[in-house]
C-alpha positions in Angstrom: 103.4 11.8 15.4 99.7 12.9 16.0 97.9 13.9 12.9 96.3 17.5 13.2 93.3 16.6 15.3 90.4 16.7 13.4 87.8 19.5 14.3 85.5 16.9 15.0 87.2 15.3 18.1 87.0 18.7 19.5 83.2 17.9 19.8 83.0 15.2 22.5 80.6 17.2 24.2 78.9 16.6 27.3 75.8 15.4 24.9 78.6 12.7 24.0 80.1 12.2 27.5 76.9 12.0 29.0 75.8 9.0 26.2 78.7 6.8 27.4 77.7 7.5 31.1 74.4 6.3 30.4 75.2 3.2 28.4 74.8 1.0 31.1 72.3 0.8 33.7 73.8 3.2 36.4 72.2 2.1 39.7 73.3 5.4 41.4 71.8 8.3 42.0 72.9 11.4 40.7 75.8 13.1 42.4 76.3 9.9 44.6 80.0 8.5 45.0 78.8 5.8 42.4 77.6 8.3 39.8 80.6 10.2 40.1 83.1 7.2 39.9 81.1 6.4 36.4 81.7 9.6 34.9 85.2 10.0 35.7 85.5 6.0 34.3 83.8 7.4 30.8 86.1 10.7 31.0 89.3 8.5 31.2 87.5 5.9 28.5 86.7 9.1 25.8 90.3 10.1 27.0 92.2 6.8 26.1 90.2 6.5 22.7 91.8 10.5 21.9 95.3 9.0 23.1 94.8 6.0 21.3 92.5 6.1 18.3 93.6 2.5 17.4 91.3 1.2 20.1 88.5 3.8 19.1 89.2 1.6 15.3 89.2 -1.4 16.8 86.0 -1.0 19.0 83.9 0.4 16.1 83.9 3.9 18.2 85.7 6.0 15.4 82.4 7.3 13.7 80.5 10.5 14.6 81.8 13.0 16.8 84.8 10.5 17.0 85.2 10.1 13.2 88.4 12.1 13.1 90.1 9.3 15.1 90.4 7.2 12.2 92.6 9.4 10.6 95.3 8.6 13.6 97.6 7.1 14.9 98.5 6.8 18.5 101.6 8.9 19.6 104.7 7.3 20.4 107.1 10.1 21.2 108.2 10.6 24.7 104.9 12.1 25.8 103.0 8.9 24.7 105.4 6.1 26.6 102.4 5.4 28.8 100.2 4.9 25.7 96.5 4.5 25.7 97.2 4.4 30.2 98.2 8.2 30.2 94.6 9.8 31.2 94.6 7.0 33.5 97.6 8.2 35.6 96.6 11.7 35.1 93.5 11.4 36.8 94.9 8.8 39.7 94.3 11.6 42.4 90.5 12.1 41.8 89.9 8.4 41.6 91.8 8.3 44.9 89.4 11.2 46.0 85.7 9.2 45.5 84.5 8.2 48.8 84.0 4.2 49.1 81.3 4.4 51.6 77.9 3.7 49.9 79.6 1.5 47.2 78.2 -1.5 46.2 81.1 -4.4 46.0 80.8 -4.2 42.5 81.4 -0.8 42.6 84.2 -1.1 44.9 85.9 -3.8 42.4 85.8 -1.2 39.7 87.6 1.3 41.5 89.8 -0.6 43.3 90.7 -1.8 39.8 91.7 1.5 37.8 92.9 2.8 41.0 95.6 -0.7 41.3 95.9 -0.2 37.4 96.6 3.4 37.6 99.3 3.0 40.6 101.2 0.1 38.5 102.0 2.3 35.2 102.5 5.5 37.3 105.2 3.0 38.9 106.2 2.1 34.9 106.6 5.8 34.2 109.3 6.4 36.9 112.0 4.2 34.6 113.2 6.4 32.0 113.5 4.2 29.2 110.9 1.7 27.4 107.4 2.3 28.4 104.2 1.0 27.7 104.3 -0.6 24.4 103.3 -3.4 22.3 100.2 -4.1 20.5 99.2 -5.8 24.3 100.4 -2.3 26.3 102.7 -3.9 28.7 105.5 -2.7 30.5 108.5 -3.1 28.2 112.5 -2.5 28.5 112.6 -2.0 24.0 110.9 0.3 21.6 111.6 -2.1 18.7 112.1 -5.4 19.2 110.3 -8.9 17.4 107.2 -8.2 19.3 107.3 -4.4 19.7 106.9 -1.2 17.4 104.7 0.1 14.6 106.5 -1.8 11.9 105.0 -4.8 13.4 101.9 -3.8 14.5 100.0 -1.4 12.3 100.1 -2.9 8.6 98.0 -5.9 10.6 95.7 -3.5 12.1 95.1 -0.7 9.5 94.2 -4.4 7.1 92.1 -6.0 9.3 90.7 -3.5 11.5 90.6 0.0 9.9 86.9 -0.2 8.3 86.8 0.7 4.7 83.3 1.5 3.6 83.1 5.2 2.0 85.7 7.4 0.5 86.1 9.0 4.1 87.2 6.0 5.4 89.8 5.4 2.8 91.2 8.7 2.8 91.3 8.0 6.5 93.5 5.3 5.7 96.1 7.4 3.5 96.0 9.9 6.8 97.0 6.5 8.4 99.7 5.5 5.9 101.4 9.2 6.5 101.1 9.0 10.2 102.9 5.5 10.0 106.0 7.1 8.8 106.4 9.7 11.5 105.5 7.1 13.9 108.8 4.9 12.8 110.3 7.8 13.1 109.0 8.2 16.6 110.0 4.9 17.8 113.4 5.5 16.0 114.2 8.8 18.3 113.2 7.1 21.4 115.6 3.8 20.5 118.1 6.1 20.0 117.5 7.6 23.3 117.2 4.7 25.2 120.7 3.4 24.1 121.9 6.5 25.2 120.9 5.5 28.7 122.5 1.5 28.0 119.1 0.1 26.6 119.7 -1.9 24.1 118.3 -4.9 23.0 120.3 -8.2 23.1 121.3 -9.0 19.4 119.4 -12.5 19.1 116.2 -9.9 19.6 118.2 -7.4 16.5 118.4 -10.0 14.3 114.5 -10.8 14.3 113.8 -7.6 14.6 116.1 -6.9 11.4 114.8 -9.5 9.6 110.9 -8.6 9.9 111.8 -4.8 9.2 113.3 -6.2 6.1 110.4 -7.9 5.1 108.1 -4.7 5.5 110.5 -3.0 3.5 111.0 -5.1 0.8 107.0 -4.2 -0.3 107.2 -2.0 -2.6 104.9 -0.7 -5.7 101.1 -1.5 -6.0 102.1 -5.1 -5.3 102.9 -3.9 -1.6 100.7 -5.3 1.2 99.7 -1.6 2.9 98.3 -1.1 -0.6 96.7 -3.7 -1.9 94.8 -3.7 1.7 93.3 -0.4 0.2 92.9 -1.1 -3.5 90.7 -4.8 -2.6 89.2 -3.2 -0.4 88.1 -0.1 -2.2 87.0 -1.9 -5.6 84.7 -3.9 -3.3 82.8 -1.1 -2.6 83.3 0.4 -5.8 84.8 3.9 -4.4 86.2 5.6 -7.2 89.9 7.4 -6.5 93.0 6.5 -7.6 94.0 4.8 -4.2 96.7 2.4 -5.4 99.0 5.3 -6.8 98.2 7.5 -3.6 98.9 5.0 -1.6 102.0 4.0 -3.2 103.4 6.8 -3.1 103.2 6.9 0.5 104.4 3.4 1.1 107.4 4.0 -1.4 108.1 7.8 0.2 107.9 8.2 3.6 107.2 5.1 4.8 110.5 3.8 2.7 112.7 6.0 4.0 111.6 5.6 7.9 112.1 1.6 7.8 115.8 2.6 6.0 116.1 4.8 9.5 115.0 2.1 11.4 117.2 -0.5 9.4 120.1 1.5 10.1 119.7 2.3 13.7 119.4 -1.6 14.7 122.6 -2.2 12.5 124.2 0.1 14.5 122.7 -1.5 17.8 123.8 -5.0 16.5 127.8 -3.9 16.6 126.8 -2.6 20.1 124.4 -5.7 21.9 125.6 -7.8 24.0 123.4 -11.5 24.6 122.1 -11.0 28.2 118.3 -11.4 28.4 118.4 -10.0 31.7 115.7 -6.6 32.4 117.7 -6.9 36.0 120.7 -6.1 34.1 119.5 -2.9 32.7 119.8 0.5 34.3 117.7 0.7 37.8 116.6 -2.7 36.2 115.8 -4.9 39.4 113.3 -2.6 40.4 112.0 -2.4 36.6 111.8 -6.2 37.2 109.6 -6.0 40.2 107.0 -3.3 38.3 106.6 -6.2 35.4 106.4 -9.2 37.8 103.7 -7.0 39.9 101.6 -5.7 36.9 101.8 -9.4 35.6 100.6 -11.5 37.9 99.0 -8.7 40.7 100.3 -10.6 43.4 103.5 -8.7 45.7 105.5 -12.2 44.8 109.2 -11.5 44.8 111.1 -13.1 41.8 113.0 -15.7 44.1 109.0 -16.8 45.3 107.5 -16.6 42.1 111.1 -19.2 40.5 110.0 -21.7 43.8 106.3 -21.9 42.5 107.5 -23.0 39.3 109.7 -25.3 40.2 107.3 -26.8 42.3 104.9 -27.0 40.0 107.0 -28.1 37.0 107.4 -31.3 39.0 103.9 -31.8 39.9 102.9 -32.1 36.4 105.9 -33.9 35.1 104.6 -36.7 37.4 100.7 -36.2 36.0 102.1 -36.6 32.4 104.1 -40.1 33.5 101.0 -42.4 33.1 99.5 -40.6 30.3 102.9 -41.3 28.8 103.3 -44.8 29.7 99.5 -45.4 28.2 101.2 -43.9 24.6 103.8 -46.2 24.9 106.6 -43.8 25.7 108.1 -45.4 28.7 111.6 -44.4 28.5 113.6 -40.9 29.1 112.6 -38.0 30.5 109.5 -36.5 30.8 110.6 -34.0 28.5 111.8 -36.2 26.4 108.9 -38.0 25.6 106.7 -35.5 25.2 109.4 -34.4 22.3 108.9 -38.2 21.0 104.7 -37.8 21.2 105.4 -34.1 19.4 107.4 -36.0 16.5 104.9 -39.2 15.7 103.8 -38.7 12.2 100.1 -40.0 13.0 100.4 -36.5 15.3 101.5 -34.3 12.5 99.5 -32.3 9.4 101.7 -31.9 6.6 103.7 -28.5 6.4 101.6 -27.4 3.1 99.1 -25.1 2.4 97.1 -27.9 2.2 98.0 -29.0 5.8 97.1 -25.4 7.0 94.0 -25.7 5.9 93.2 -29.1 7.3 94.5 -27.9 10.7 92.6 -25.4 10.8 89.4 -26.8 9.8 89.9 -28.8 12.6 90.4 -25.9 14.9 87.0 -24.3 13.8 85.2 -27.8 14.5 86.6 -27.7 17.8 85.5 -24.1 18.5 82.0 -25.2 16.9 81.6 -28.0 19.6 82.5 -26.7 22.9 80.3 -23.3 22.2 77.7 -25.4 21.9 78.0 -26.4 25.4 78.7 -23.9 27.2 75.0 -22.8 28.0 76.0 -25.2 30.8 78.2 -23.7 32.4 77.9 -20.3 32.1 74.6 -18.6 32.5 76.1 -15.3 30.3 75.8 -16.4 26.8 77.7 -14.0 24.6 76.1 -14.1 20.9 79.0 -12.4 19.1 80.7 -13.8 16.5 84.2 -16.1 17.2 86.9 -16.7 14.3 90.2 -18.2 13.5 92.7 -17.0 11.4 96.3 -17.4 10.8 98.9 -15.1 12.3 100.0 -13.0 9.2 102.9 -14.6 7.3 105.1 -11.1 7.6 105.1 -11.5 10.7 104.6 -15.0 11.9 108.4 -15.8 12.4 108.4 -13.6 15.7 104.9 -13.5 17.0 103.7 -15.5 19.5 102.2 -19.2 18.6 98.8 -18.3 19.2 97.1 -15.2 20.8 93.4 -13.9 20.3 92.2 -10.2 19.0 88.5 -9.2 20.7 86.3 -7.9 18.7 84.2 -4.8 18.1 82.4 -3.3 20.4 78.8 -3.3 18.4 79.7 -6.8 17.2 80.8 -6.1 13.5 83.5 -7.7 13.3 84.2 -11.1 15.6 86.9 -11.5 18.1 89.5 -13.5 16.6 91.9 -16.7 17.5 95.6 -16.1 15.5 97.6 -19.4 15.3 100.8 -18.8 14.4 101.5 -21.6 11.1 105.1 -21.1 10.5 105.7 -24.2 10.9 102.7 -27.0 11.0 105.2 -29.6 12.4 104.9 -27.4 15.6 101.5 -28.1 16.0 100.9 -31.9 17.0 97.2 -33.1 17.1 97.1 -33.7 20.6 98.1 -30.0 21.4 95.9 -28.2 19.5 92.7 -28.7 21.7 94.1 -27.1 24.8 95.3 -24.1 22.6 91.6 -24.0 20.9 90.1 -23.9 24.4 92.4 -20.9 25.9 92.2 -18.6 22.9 88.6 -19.2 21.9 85.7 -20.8 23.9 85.7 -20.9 27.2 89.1 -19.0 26.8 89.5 -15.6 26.2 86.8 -15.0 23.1 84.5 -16.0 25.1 85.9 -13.7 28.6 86.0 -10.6 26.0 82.8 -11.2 24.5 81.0 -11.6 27.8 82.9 -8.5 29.0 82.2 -6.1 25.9 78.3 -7.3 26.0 77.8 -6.5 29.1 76.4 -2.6 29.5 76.6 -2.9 33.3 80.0 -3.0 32.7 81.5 0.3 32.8 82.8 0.8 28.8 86.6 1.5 30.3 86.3 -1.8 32.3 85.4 -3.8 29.4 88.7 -2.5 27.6 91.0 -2.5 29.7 93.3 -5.7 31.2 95.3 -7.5 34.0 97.3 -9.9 32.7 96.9 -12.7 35.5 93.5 -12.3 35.4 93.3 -12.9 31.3 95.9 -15.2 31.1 94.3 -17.6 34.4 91.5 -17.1 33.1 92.5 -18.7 29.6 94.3 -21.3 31.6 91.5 -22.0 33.8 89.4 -22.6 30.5 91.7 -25.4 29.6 91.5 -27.2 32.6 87.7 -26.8 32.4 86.9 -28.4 28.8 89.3 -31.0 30.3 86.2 -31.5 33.4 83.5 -31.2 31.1 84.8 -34.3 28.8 86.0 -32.4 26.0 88.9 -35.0 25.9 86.8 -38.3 26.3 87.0 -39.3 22.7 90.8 -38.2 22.5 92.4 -38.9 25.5 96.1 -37.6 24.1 94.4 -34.7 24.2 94.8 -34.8 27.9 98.5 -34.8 27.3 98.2 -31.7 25.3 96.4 -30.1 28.7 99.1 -31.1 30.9 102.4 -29.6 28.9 100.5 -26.8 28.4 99.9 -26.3 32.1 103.9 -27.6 32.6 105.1 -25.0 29.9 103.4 -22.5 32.1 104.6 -23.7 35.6 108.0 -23.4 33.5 107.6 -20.5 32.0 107.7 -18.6 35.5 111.1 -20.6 36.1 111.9 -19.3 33.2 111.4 -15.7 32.9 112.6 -15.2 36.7 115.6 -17.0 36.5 116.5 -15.0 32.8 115.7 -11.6 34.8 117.1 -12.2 37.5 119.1 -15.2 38.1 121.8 -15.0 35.8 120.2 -17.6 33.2 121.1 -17.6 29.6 118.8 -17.4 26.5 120.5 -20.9 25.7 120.1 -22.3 29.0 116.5 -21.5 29.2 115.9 -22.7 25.5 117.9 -26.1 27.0 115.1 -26.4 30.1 112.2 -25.6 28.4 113.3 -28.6 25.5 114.5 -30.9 27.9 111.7 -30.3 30.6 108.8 -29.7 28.6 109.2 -31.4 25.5 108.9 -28.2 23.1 110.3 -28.2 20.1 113.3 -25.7 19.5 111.5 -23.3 16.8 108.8 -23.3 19.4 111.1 -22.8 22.4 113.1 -20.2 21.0 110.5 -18.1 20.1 108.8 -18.5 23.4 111.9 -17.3 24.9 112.5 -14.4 23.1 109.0 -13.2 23.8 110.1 -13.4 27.5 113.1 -11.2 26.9 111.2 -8.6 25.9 107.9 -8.9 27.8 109.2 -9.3 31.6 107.6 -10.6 33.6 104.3 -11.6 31.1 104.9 -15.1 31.5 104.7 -15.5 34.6 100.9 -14.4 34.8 99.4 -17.3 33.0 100.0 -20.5 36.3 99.9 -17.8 38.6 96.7 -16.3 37.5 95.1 -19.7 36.7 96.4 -21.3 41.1 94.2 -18.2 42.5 91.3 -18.7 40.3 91.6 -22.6 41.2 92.3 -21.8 44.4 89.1 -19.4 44.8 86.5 -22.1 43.4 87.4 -25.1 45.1 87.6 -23.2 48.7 84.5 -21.8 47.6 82.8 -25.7 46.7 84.2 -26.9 49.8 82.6 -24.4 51.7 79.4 -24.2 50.5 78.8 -27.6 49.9 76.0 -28.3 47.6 74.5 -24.7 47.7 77.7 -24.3 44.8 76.7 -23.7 41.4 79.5 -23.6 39.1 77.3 -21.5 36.2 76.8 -18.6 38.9 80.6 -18.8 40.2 81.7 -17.8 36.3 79.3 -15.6 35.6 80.5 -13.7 39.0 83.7 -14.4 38.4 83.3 -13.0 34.7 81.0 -10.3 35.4 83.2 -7.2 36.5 85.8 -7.5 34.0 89.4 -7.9 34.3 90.9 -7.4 37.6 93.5 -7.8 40.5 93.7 -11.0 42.0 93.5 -9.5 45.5 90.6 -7.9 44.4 88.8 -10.9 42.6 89.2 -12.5 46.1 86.8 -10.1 47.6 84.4 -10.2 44.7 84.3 -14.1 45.2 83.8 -13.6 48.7 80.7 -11.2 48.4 79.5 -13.5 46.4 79.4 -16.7 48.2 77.9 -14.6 50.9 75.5 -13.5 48.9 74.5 -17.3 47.8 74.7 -18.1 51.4 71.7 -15.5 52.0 
């Protein structure tokens, strides 16, 4: 449901338009190809923060002429399946229409970029069913699932990114609490639809999706989470109101009687689901397939190509892990099997207590402390924002991922954030946890997003917008390089830790092909990734469950992270000792996300450049 749109977002004038075109240093002159590419980028940018005001929140932007976003929620109904991408894909044809000559490669990147990003959900909006979705906008086959829908994305967003420093903002935040209901009720229609069409979710994904319904549910009163977000918040800044009651009322009303909807719809899909995992099995599904493994990793891979890369590479780093292994004194089993062992040694393990949470993550902040200390160099772009970690909210840590990161606010207000998911701290062995630090945080993605948003070259819808193989390599890419820079020389299992993560990825495309579109089971895939990788079965289930519903997203971590590899190394060969790593990152970092096809030609231009 849209709120009624506040007068005030009727005011994006040109006076407002024209401040985001002139945020950055815009090299071109006026009416030039350039210029005109920049403002149609800050048209679709202003567009996407209207479509989706939780990005407006989340970037700071939802003040001034843009206050009345706060009030919002995104729409969810049929109209909105392509989410915050929508203006995107409206305006495909005049992005197609700016003439390239007179570009500058940078330039070219960025409109080669929306233009590729633009083609892939237009591509997304042809299947009927699903949509854009998720807290991460990817193509997806289920409205509601473990990892999908506003039950299990907005209570953690309205509490830790809705702003509450006036009245305004918390009455903003009651606006919020009544738009949350009609957007359950949103996502509720569309299921219903969906099924209609044969869409329904296998019922392994029902039951966790059940289960963390329930739990939202079961808050009730002024005790409630959605409310006691408000009422801290509000006697911090000593706003007078009676917020708990208003807001209780709310939470015990409307937003009551949507989760009961919602309950009830996926007890009706649980006597219907079946167990296959398979997107190829759904309706014009193998061609659904090929959108997500194409938007994923950007490459034209088929799924057959993509399953042999894995393979291949699963293999590869079994052998790397053998000595490591052998040095531990594991020398017996399979690879996978001692990895399991390694995971279960108690000298590994912080104790599943609050007190063990906090130890562990102590020493995840000291780890984050030490390599951001070191990166002046190796990158030459030194983002000064603030980096946090946090762990994933208990209501909804039993189906979220094991560790993802949140970037931060555009004016730097609030830091980008690392989430660890702490279910279970047994998970988690010590010589894991580096490799995980290093991907989410610094030189992982914090530190990509950070560089990104403080850039003001950086066209505003570039710095908030992504490709997952680019992200994801990039985190990847990150681990392997704390690994070159010594980050492991005074814990060398932390090199083990570097090397099943790498195999978990090479497996994960084995993995998420051969559940799509091979005919694999959820068991038999939980059965490789425990028995060739060494993960633990809370860990491995999970992990595969996420697949099920996000086709096609595994596969763009190894695939992402072999091209950006692939990219330096020809590039040191090449040029010898004129090769400066720092400059490399910063050129790799500079434009934002993009296509792997395109990054290649950025990397190209410049090692010509260097060659000068």
């Amino acid at each position: 449901m849209h709120q009624p749109i506040d007068r005030r977002d009727f005011l994006l004038s040109s006076a407002a338009l024209g401040a985001l075109a002139l945020a950055g240093p815009l090299a071109a002159q006026r009416g030039s190809p350039a210029a005109a590419a920049r403002a149609l980028y800050d048209e679709i940018f202003e567009a996407m923060l209207r479509t989706a005001p939780e990005i407006a929140t989340g970037l700071g932007l939802d003040t001034g002429a843009r206050a009345g976003l706060k009030r919002r929620l995104s729409d969810v109904s049929p109209a909105g399946r392509m989410g915050p991408y929508q203006p995107l894909v409206e305006r495909l044809p005049r992005l197609r229409a700016i003439a390239r000559v007179g570009l500058s490669g940078q330039e070219r990147a960025w409109l080669d970029t929306v233009i590729w990003l633009g083609e892939r959900v237009s591509d997304v909006a042809t299947i009927p069913y699903g949509g854009m979705g998720g807290s991460y906008n990817y193509p997806i086959p289920y409205v509601l699932s473990q990892l999908t829908g506003a039950y299990q994305s907005v209570p953690d967003f309205i509490d830790s990114q809705h702003q509450i420093a006036t009245a305004a903002d918390a009455e903003a935040y009651l606006a919020r609490l009544d738009a949350f209901a009609e957007v359950i009720d949103q996502e509720v229609a569309r299921s219903r639809a969906d099924a209609g069409r044969g869409v329904i979710p296998p019922a392994y994904i029902i039951d966790k999706t059940i289960t963390q319904t329930r739990a939202l549910r079961a808050q009730s009163g002024e005790s409630a989470g959605l409310v006691q977000s408000l009422v801290r918040r509000a006697r911090e800044r000593n706003l007078a109101g009676d917020w708990g009651a208003r807001a209780t009322r709310i939470v015990d009303g409307p937003i009551a009687a949507a989760l009961d909807r919602q309950l009830a719809l996926l007890a009706e899909f649980r006597g219907r689901a079946g167990t296959s995992p398979a997107a190829g099995g759904l309706p014009d599904g193998e061609r659904f397939y090929a959108m997500c493994l194409r938007y994923h990793t950007s490459t034209s891979l088929t799924p057959d190509q993509a399953h042999q890369i894995g393979l291949r590479q699963v293999a590869e780093l079994q052998a790397e892990a053998e000595p490591l292994l052998r040095r531990e004194g594991l020398t017996e089993g399979s690879v996978g099997a001692r990895l399991t062992a390694l995971g279960q040694q108690e000298r590994f393990l912080y104790p599943n207590t609050d007190a063990g949470r906090t130890e562990l993550l102590a020493d995840l902040r000291r780890q984050l402390e030490t390599i951001r200390a070191r990166m002046p160099q190796y990158f030459g772009r030194i983002p000064t924002t603030g980096m946090e970690i946090r762990r994933v909210p208990e209501a909804i840590e039993v189906g979220a991922p094991r560790g993802y990161a949140q970037g931060g606010s555009l004016d730097g207000s609030r830091p980008g954030t690392y989430y660890i998911n702490l279910v279970d701290t047994r998970t988690w062995p010590r010589w894991a946890l580096p490799t995980l630090t290093y991907h989410e945080s610094v030189p992982g993605h914090l530190w990509q997003g950070a560089t990104v948003l403080g850039s003001e070259a950086i066209p505003l819808l570039h710095r908030n917008i992504g490709v997952p193989a680019f992200g994801e390599g990039w985190g990847l890419y990150a681990e392997q390089l704390a690994e070159e820079i010594g980050m492991y020389e005074d814990f060398p299992a932390g090199r083990i830790g570097r090397i099943q993560s790498f195999l978990y990825r090479a497996a994960r495309i084995v993995l998420d092909t051969g559940m799509h579109t091979q005919g694999w089971s959820r068991e038999r895939a939980i059965r490789y990734f425990i028995e060739q990788v060494g993960l633990n079965p809370i860990s491995a289930t999970s992990e595969i469950e996420r697949y099920i519903v996000w086709p096609g997203q595994a596969c763009s971590y190894k695939i992402g992270h072999n091209e950006i590899v692939r990219l330096r190394d020809e590039a040191r060969a090449r040029m010898g000792t004129r090769f400066d790593l720092r400059s490399f990152h910063d050129a790799v970092l500079v434009n934002g996300d993009m296509p792997l096809e395109i990054l290649a030609t950025v990397v190209a231009e410049w090692e010509r450049g260097r060659n000068e």
